[in-house]
NUZAKOL-110203 format. One line per field, with one value per residue (C-alpha): residue number from 1; x, y, z; residue in one letter. Coordinates in steps of 0.001 Angstrom, whole numbers. Each point is the difference from the previous one (the first is absolute). Example, Ala and Ser with C-alpha at 12.3 -4.5 7.8 and 13.67 -1.06 7.14 Angstrom:
lovo	(1; 2);
x	(12300; 1370);
y	(-4500; 3440);
z	(7800; -660);
roro	(A; S);
END
This chain:
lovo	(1; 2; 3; 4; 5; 6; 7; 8; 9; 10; 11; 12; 13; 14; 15; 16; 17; 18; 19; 20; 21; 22; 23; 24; 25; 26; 27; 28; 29; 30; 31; 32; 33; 34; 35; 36; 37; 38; 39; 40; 41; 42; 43; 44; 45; 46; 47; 48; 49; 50; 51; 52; 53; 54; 55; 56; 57; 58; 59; 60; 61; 62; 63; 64; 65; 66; 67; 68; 69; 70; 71; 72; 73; 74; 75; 76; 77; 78; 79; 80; 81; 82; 83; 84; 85; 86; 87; 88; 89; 90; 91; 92; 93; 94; 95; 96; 97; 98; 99; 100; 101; 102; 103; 104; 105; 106; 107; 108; 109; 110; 111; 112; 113; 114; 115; 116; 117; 118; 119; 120; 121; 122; 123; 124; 125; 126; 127; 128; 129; 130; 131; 132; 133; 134; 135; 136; 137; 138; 139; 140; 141; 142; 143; 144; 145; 146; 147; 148; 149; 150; 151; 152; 153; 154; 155; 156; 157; 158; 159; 160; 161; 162; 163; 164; 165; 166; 167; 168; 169; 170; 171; 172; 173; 174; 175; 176; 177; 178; 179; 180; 181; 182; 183; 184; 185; 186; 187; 188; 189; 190; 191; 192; 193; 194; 195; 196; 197; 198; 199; 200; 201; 202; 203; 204; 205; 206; 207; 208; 209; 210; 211; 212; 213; 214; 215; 216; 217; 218; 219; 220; 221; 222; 223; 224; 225; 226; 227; 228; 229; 230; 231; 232; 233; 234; 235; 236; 237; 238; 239; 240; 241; 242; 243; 244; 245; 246; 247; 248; 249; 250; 251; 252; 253; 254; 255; 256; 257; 258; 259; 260; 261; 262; 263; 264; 265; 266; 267; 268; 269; 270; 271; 272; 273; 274; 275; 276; 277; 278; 279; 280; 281; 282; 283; 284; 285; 286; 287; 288; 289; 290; 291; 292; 293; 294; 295; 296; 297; 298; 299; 300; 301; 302; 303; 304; 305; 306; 307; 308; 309; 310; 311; 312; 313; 314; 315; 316; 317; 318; 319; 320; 321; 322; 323; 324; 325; 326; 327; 328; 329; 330; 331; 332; 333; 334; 335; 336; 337; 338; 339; 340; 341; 342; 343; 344; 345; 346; 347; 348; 349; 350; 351; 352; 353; 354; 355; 356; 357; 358; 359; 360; 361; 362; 363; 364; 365; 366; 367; 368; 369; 370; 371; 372; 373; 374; 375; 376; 377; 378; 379; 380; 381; 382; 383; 384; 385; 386; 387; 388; 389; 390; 391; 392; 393; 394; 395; 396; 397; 398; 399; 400; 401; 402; 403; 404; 405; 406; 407; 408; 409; 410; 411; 412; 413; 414; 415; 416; 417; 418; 419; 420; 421; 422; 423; 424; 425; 426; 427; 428; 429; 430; 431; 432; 433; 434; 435; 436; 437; 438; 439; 440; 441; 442; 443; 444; 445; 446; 447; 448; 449; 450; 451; 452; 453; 454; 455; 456; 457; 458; 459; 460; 461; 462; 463; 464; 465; 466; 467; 468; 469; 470; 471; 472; 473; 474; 475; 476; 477; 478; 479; 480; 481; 482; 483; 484; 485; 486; 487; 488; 489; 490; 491; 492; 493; 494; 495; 496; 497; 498; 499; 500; 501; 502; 503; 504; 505; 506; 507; 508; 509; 510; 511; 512; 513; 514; 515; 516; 517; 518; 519; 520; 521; 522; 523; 524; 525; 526; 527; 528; 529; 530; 531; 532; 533; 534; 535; 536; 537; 538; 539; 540; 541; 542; 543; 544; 545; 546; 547; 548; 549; 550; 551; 552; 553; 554; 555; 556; 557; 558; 559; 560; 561; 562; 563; 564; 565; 566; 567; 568; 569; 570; 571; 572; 573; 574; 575; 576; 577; 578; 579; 580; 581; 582; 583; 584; 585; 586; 587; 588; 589; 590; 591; 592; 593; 594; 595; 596; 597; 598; 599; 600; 601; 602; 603; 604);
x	(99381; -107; 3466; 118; 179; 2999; 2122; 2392; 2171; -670; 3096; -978; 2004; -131; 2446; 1819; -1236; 3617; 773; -2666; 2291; -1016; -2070; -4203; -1782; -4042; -2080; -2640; -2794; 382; -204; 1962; 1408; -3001; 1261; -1905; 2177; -1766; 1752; 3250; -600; -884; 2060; 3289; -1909; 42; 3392; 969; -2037; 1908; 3067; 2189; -2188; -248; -2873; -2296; -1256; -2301; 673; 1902; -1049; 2089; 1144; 3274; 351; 3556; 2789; 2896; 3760; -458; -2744; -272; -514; -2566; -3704; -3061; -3412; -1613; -3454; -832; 1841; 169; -1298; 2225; 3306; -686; -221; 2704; 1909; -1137; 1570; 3263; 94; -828; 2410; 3133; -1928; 126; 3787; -689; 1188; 2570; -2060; -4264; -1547; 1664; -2668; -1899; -3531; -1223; -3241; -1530; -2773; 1487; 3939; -9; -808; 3483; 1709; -1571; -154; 3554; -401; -3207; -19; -2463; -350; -1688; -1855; -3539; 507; -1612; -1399; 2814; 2617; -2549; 70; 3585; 927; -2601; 1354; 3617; -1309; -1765; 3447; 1575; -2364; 243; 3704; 48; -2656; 1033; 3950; 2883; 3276; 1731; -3702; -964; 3576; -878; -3566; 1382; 2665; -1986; -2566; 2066; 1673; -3464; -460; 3402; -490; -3544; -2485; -753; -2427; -1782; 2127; -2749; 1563; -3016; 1204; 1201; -2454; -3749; -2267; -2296; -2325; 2585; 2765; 299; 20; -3751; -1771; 1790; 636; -3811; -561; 2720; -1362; -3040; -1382; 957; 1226; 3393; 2599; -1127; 2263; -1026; 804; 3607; 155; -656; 2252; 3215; -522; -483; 2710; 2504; -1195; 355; 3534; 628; -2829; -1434; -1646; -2547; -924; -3146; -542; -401; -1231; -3381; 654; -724; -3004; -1720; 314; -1413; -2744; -160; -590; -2684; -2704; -2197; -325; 3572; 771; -2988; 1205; 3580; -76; -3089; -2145; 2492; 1721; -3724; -576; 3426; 636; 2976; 1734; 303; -277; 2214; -1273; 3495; 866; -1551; 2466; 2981; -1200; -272; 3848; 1314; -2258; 2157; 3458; 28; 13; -3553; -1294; -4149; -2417; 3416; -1195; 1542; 1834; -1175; 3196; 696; -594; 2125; 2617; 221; -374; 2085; 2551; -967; -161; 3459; 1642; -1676; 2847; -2548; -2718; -2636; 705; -2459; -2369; -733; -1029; -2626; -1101; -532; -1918; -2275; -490; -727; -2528; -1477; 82; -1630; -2847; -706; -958; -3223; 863; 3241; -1223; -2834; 2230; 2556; -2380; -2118; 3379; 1243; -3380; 235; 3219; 2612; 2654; 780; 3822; -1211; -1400; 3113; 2043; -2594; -167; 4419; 503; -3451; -2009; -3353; -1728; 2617; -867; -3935; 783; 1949; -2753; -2884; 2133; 653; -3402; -1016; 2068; -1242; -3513; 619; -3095; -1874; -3611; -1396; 1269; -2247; -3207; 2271; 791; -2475; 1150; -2348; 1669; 3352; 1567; 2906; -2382; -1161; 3306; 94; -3443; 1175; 2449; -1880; -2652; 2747; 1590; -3242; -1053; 4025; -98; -3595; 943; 3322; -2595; -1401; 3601; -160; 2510; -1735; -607; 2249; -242; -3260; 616; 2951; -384; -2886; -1092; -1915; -1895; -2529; -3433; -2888; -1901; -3261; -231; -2596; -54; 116; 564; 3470; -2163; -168; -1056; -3191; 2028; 1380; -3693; -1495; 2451; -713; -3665; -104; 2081; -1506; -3603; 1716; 975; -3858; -1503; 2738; -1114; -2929; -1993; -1981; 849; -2092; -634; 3440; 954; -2985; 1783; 3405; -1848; -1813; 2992; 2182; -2193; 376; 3317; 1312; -2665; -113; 1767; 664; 220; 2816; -2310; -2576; 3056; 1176; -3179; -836; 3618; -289; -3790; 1672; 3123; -2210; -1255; 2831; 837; -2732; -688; 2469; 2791; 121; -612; 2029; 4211; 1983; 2292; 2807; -1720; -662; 3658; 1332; 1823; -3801; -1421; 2650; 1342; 2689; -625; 1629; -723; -1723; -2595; -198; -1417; -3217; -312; 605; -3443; -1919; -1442; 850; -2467; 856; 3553; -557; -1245; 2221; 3067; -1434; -769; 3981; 855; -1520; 1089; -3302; -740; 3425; 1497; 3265; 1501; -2113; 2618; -1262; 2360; -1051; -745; -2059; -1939; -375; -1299; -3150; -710; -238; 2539; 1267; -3072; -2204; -2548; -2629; 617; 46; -1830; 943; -799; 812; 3330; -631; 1759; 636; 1743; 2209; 696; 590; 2080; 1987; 1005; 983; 2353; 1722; -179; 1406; 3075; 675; 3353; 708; -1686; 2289; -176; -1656; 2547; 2264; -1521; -858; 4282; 834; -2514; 801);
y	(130450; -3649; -935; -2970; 2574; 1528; -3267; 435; 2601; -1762; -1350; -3442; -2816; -1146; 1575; -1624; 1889; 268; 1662; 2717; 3285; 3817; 2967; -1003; 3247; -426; 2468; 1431; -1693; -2761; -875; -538; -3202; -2256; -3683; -1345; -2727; -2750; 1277; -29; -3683; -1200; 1418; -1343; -3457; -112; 651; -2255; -2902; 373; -2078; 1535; -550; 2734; 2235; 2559; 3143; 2070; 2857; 3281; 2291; 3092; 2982; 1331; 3662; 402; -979; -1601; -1241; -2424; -2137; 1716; 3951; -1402; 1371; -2095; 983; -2591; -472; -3147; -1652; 1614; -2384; -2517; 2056; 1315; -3123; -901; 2752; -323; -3880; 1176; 2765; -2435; -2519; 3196; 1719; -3282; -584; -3148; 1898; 2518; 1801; 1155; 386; 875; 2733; 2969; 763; 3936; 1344; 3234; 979; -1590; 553; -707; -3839; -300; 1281; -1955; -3358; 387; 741; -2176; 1731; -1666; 3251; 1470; -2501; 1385; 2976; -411; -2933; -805; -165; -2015; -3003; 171; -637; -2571; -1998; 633; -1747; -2783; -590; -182; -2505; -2562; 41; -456; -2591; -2735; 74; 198; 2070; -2692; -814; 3739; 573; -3132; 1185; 3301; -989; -2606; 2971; 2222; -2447; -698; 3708; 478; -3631; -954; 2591; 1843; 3521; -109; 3145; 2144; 3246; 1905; 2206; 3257; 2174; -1106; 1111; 3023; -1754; -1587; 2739; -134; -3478; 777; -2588; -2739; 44; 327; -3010; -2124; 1209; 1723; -1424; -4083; -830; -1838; -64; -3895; -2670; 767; 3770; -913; -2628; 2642; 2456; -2427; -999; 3009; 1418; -2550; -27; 4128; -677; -2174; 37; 3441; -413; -3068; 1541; 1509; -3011; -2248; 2335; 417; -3926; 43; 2151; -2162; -3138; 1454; 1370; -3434; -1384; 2582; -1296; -1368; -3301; -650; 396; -1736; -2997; -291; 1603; -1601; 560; 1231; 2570; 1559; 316; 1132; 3007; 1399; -2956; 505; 3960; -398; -3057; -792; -667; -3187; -1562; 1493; -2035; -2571; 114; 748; -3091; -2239; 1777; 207; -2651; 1044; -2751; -694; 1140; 2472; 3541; 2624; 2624; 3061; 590; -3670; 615; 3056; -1885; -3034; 1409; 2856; -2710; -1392; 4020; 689; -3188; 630; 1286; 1265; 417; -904; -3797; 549; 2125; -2434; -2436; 2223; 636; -3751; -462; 2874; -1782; -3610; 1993; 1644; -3389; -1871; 2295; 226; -3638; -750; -3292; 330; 3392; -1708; -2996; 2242; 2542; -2697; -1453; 3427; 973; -3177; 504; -810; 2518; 1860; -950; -3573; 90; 1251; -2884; -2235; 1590; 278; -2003; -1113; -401; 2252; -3709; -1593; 3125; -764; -3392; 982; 2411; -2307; -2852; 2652; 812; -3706; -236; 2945; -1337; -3245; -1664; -2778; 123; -2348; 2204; 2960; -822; -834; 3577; 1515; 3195; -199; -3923; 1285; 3794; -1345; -336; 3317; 1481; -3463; 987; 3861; -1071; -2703; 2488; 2890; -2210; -902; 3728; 434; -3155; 924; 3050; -1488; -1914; 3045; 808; 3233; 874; -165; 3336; -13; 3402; -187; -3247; 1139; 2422; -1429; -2161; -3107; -2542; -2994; 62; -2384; 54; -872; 864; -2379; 2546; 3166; -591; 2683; 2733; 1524; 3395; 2463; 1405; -3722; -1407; 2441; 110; -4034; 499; 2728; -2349; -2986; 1799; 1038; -3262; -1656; 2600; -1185; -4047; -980; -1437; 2057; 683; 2934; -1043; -373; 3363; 1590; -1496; 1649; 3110; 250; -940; 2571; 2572; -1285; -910; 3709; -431; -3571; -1143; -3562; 302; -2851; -2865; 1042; 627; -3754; -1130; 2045; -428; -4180; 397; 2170; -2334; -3193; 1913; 49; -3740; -1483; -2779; 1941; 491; -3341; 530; 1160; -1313; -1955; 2320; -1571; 636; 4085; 306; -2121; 1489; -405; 2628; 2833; 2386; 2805; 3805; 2689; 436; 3352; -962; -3697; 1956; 885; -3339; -2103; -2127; 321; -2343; -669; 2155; 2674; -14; -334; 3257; 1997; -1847; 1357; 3125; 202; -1192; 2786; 2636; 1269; -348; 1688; -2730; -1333; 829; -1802; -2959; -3609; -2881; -1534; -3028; 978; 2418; -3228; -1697; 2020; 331; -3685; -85; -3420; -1828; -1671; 2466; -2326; -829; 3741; 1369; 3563; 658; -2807; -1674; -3584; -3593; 201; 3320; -1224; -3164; 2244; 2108; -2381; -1438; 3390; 344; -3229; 817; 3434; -1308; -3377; 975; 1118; -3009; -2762; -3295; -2269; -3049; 2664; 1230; -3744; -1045; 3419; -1161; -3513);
z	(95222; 955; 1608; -2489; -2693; 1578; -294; -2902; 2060; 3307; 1698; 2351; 1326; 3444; 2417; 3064; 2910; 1435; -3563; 147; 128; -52; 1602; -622; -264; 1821; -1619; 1153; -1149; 2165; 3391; 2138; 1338; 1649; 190; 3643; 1745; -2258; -2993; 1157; 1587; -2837; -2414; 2406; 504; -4070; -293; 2282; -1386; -3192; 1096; -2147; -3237; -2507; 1267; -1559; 2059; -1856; -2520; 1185; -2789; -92; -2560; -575; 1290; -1243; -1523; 2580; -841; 3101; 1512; 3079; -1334; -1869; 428; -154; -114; 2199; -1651; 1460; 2399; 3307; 2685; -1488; -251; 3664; 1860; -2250; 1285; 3901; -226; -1120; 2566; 2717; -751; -414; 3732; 1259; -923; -2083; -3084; -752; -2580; -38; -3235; -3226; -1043; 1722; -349; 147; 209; -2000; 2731; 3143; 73; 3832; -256; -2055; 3218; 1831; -1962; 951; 3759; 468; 3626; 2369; 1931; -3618; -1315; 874; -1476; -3105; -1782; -1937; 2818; 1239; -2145; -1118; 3733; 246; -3055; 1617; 2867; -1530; -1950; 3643; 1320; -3502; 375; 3974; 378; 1695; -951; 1546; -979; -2252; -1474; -702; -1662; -2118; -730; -917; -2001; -2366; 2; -1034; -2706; -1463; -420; -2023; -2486; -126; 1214; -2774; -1233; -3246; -854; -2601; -1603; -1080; -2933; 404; -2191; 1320; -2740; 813; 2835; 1729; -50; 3844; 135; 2486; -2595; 620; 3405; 50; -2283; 2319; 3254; 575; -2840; 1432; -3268; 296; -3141; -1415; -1006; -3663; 491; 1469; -2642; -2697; 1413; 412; -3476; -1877; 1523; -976; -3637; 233; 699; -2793; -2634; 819; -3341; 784; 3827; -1892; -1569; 3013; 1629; -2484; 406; 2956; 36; -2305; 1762; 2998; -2222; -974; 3104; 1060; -2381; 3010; -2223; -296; 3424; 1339; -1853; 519; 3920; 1568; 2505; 3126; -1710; -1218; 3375; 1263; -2156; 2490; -1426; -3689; -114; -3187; -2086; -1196; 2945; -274; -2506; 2254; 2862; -2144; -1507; 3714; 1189; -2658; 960; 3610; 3097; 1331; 1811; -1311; 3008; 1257; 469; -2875; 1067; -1396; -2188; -857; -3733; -330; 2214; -2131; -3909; 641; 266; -3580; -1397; 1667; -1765; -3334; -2261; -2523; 2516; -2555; 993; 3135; -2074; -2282; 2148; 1325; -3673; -543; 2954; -1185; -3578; 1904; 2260; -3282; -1871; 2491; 61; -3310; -340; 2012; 822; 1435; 1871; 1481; 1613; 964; 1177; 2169; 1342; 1006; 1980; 1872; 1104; -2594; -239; -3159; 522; 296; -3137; -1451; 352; -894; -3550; -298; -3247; -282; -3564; 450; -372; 2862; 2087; -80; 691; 3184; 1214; -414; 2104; 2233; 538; -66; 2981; 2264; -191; 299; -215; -2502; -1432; 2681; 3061; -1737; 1502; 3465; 526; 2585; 2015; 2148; 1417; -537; 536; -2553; -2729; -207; -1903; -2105; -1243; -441; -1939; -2159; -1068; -683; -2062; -1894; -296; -1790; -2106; -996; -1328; -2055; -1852; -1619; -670; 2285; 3211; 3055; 1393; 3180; 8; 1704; 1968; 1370; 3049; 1578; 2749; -1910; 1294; -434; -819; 408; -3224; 2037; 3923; 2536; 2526; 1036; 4060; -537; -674; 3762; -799; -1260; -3144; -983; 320; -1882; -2287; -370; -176; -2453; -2127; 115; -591; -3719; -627; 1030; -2551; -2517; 385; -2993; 2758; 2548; 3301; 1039; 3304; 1312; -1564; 2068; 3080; -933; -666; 3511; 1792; -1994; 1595; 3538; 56; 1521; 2874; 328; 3923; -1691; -3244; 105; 505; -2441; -2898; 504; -507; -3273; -1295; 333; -1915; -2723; -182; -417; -3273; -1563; 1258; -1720; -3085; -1924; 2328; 1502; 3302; 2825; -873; 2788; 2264; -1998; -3230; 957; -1; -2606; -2650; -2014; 1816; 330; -2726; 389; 1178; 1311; 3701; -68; -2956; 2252; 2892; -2075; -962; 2985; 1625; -3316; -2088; -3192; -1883; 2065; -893; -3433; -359; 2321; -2243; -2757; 1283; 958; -3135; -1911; 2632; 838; 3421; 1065; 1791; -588; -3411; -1995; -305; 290; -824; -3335; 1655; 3007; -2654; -2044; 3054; 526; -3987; 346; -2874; 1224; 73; -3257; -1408; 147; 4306; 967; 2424; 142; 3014; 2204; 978; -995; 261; -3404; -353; 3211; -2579; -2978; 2104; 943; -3315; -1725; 3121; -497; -3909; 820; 2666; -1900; -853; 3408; 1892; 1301; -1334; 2045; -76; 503; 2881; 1305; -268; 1867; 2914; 182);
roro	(X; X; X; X; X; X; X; X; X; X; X; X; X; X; X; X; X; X; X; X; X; X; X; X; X; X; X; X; X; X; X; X; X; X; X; X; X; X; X; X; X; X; X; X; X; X; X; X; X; X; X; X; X; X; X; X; X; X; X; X; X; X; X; X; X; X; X; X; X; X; X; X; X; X; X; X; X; X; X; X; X; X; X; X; X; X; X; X; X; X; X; X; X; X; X; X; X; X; X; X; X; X; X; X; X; X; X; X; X; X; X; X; X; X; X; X; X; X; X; X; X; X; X; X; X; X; X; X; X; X; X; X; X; X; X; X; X; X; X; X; X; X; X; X; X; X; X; X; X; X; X; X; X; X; X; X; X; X; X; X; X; X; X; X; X; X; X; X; X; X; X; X; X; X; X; X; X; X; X; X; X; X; X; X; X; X; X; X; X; X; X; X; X; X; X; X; X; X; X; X; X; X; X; X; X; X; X; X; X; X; X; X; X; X; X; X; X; X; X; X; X; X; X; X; X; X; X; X; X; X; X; X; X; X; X; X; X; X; X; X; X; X; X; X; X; X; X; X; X; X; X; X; X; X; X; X; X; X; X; X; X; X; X; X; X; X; X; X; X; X; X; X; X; X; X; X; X; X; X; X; X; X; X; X; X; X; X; X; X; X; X; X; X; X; X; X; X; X; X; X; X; X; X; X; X; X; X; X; X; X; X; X; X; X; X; X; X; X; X; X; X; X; X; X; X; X; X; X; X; X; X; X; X; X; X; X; X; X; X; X; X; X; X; X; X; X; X; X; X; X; X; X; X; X; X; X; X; X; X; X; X; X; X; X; X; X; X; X; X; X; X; X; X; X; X; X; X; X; X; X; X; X; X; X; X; X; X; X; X; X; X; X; X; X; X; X; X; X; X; X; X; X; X; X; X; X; X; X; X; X; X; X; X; X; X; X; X; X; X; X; X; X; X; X; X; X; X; X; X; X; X; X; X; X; X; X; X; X; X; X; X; X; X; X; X; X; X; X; X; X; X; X; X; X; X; X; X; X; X; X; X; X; X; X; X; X; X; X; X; X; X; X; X; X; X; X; X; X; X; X; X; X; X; X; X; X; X; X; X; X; X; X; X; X; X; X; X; X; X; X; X; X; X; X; X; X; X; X; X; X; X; X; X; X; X; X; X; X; X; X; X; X; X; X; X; X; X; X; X; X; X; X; X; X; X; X; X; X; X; X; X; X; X; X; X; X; X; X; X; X; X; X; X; X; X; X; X; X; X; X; X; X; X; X; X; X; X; X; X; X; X; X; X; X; X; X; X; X; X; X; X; X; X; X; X; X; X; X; X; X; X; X; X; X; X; X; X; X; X; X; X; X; X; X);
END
C-alpha cells in the first residue's frame, strides 16, 4: 500500500533534534551505517549555515514497537532515518568526549543483525575501527566531526562554535518527525516495503506526501469524520492534474521534462501556496522541504484545518476553469511554456473579471515580445543570435493564436517536452550535408520531388540516378554532390519561385515555420517541394518519424493555405507566398504587435 494511503493514522510534526528521546530499534533489512566523510561535512556545514533560522532535515520515519510511560523507554522502529540519526548521535558524543557538554545524545540506537556496532558507537575505539566495515565508517565520521569542529579555532572559538552549535540543535534544527502507523497492511507488515520505497527504491517522502500526512492527521484528531473525505479530495485533484492536457497547459515545458520534480501533481499548487506564504527570494535555490516547512505553519494555525484545504480546492477549480475555455487556456498555456510561472498567473487573476483577466494576459504577452509590425521583416537570425528566440517565440505564438481562432486549446500536450526549432520553408543549399547517408538521403529526395513537378526533367533525374549508384565507391563524391545539388536547387528556383532570396530574406520570419527538432532534422537543406511532402508525410504519421504532430501553422505553410488560389504554385516557394505569409502573420499577432507610435515614444 502506497504510504499516502496510510496517512489518516500517521502521526508527523517536525521534531527539535535536541528533543528526539528513546531507544531506535535497526532491523535487519537494512544496512548498516555508510555515511563517507562528505556526508557528515555537509550535513554540519548545513547546519551551521542556518544561523539560527528554523531548519528542516529530512524525514525520520519510524514505528512504534511499544507502549512507554516516559520518552526515554520508548521503542522506535527506525524505518528510515539512520544515517541522519547517527551522525546526529556521533556530534553529540563528540562534543560530551570532548568535554564541551555535560551530556551525549538523548537516545540510543540498537541493531537486530549487528549488536556489536552499539558497543562500539559508544567506545568508537581507534584501535578497532578496521575490523569490520561498519566500525569503519562510524570512526571515520567521528573523525571528520573532530576535524569540522577543530579547524582553524582556538579554545575560546571552539567553545563558541560548539556552544551556538549545540544551541541550534536544541531551538532551530529540526527532523521531519513521520510516525508510520502501527498496523502496515498485509505487504508492508515488516515495514521491508517502505524502507524499500524510501531507500533502495530512491524515492524520498515529497512535500505533498508530508503535506497530506500533517493534515489528515490533524483533521483525524478533530473531524475524524471528513479525513475520508479529503482524502478522496485529494485523490481526485491529482487525478485531475494527470490528464496530460491539463498539466501540459498549466505546468509547461520544464516540468515535462523534469519529472523528479512533480512526482505528485498536486504538488504543484503547494509550491505555489508556499511560494505566496514564505520569504523565498525569486532565482534562490528551494530547499527540498521548504513547502512542508512553510504550510505546515498555515495547517498548524488552522483552528478548523479546512481553512488551508480550501484554498487548495479553489486553486484546483481556477486551474479547471481556465482550461475549459480555449481562449484563456491558450494565453495562459503559451505564457506558461515561455516562462511565466503558474503562481504568477495567480495573482494576476486575484479579483479579476474573466474579461479583465484576458485583458491582463494579452498586455502581458504584448510586453514579452515586444516588437511592432515594421520590425517583422527586421528579424534575421542569421545577423543576430538574439533574434532567433524572438522568432521562436513569434511563430509559437502564431501556431497558439491560430488555433484559438477555431475555438480549440492548443495541444501543449504535444508541444511541451520537446526540443523545437526553426525551419526554412525553402533551403539554397545543401553545403551542411558532409556525409554519404545525408547526400543520399538529399538526392533520393529531391529525385521524388523532380518526378512530382508537371514539367519534365528526365535528364537531371538520370544524373541523380547514376550518381546514386556510385556514391558508395565514389573517392570524391563531395565535389560532384555540390555540383548536382546547386543544378537541382536552381529547379526549384525558377520563374515560379522567384529566384534565389537575399541572405537576409532566407531567414526572415517569411521563410521559417515551427517544428520539433527531431522531425526538423529530416527536413533541414531541402527545398521547398521536398519539404512539402515529408510535412505531409509527418502529418499523417506514415513515414514513422516524429509523432505525426505539425503546428497548424507550419502545416498551413506547405498546403499553401495562406496564399490566393489563383497565385499558387504548389510546388515552389514563391515571392508571393513569402507576401501572403507575411500578412496572415501580422493578421494572426495584431493584437499582440506593439503599436508603432508606441514603440517610436519608448525609443526616442
Amino acid at each position: 500500500m502506497d504510504v499516502t494511503t496510510q496517512v489518516a493514522q500517521t502521526t508527523l510534526y517536525h521534531k527539535l533534534v535536541g528533543d528526539i528521546r528513546g531507544i531506535f530499534f535497526v532491523p535487519s533489512y537494512q544496512r548498516g551505517y555508510r555515511w563517507d566523510p562528505d556526508d557528515v561535512q555537509r550535513l554540519l556545514d548545513d547546519i551551521w549555515k542556518s544561523e539560527g533560522n528554523p531548519y528542516s532535515l529530512q524525514p525520520v520515519v519510524i514505528k512504534r514497537l511499544n507502549k512507554s510511560d516516559t520518552e526515554q523507554g520508548q521503542k522506535w522502529e527506525l524505518i528510515d532515518g539512520q544515517q541522519r540519526l547517527t551522525t546526529l548521535y556521533l556530534i553529540s558524543l563528540y562534543m560530551q568526549k570532548q568535554g564541551w557538554q555535560k551530556l551525549g545524545a538523548s537516545y540510543t540506537i540498537q541493531y537486530e543483525t549487528r549488536p556489536d556496532s552499539a558497543a562500539y558507537l559508544a567506545t568508537l575505539d581507534p584501535a578497532m575501527h578496521e575490523k569490520n566495515i561498519d566500525f569503519f565508517h562510524l570512526y571515520k565520521a567521528y573523525e571528520c566531526i573532530g576535524r569540522w569542529f577543530e579547524k582553524d579555532h582556538d579554545q575560546h572559538a571552539q567553545q563558541y562554535l560548539v556552544n551556538t552549535f549545540y544551541r541550534f540543535l536544541c531551538e532551530s534544527v529540526r527532523v521531519i518527525w513521520y510516525e508510520a502507523p502501527e498496523n502496515l497492511d498485509d505487504n508492508e507488515k515488516d515495514s521491508t516495503a517502505l524502507f524499500t520505497r524510501l531507500n533502495v527504491g530512491r524515492i524520498p517522502l515529497t512535500a505533498a506526501e508530508l503535506v497530506k500526512a500533517l493534515l489528515l492527521s490533524a483533521v483525524q484528531k478533530i473531524h475524524a469524520e471528513r479525513a475520508p473525505e479529503l482524502a478522496a479530495q485529494w485523490d481526485s485533484i491529482e487525478r485531475d492534474l494527470r490528464d496530460p492536457d491539463i498539466w501540459a497547459f498549466v505546468a509547461g515545458a520544464d516540468t515535462s521534462r523534469d519529472a523528479d520534480k512533480y512526482p505528485t501533481r498536486i504538488s504543484l499548487l503547494l509550491d505555489t501556496l508556499a511560494d505566496a506564504a514564505g520569504t523565498l527570494k525569486s532565482g534562490e535555490k528551494r530547499p527540498r522541504y521548504y513547502t512542508f516547512d512553510i504550510l505546515s505553519k498555515q495547517i498548524e494555525a488552522d483552528a478548523s484545518k479546512f481553512k488551508f484545504w480550501n484554498t487548495v480546492i479553489e486553486l484546483h477549480a481556477l486551474i479547471l476553469g481556465w482550461f475549459g475555455n480555449s481562449g484563456l487556456c491558450n494565453k495562459i498555456g503559451f505564457l506558461i511554456a515561455t516562462g511565466t510561472s503558474f503562481g504568477t498567473l495567480v495573482k494576476w487573476a486575484e479579483g479579476k473579471k474573466k474579461s479583465e483577466f484576458e485583458k491582463i494576459l494579452i498586455a502581458h504577452i504584448r510586453d514579452d515580445i515586444a516588437i511592432c509590425q515594421s520590425d517583422l521583416m527586421d528579424l534575421s537570425y542569421a545577423e543576430k543570435k538574439s533574434d532567433y528566440p524572438n522568432l521562436m517565440k513569434l511563430l509559437l505564438l502564431m501556431n497558439v493564436e491560430a488555433t484559438s481562432r477555431t475555438g480549440q486549446r492548443f495541444p501543449f500536450r504535444r508541444h511541451v517536452g520537446k526540443t523545437w526549432s526553426l525551419e526554412h520553408i525553402h533551403a539554397q543549399n545543401a553545403e551542411n550535408l558532409t556525409d554519404k547517408k545525408q547526400w543520399k538521403s538529399w538526392l533520393e529526395e529531391h529525385k521524388k520531388a523532380l518526378c512530382a513537378l508537371p514539367d519534365q526533367h528526365d535528364l537531371l533525374v538520370k544524373k541523380i540516378e547514376n550518381s546514386l549508384t556510385v556514391i558508395d565507391t565514389a573517392s570524391n563524391f563531395g565535389d560532384t554532390f555540390r555540383r548536382l545539388s546547386s543544378e537541382i536547387i536552381k529547379v526549384f528556383e525558377g520563374p515560379a519561385s522567384g529566384g534565389p532570396v537575399s541572405d537576409t530574406g532566407l531567414h526572415s520570419i517569411t521563410n521559417l515555420a515551427l517544428l520539433s527538432s527531431g522531425d526538423n532534422s529530416a527536413l533541414s537543406n531541402a527545398v521547398f517541394e521536398v519539404k512539402r511532402q515529408l510535412v505531409l508525410a509527418i502529418d499523417r504519421n506514415m513515414d514513422g518519424k516524429g509523432d505525426g504532430y505539425i503546428p497548424i501553422c507550419t502545416r498551413n505553410v506547405f498546403l499553401k493555405y495562406f496564399t490566393d488560389a489563383d497565385a499558387q504554385q504548389i510546388h515552389f516557394w514563391s515571392p508571393q507566398d513569402r507576401d501572403s505569409y507575411y500578412k496572415a502573420i501580422v493578421t494572426i499577432l495584431q493584437d499582440y504587435l506593439t503599436p508603432e507610435t508606441q514603440d517610436k515614444e519608448a525609443s526616442q
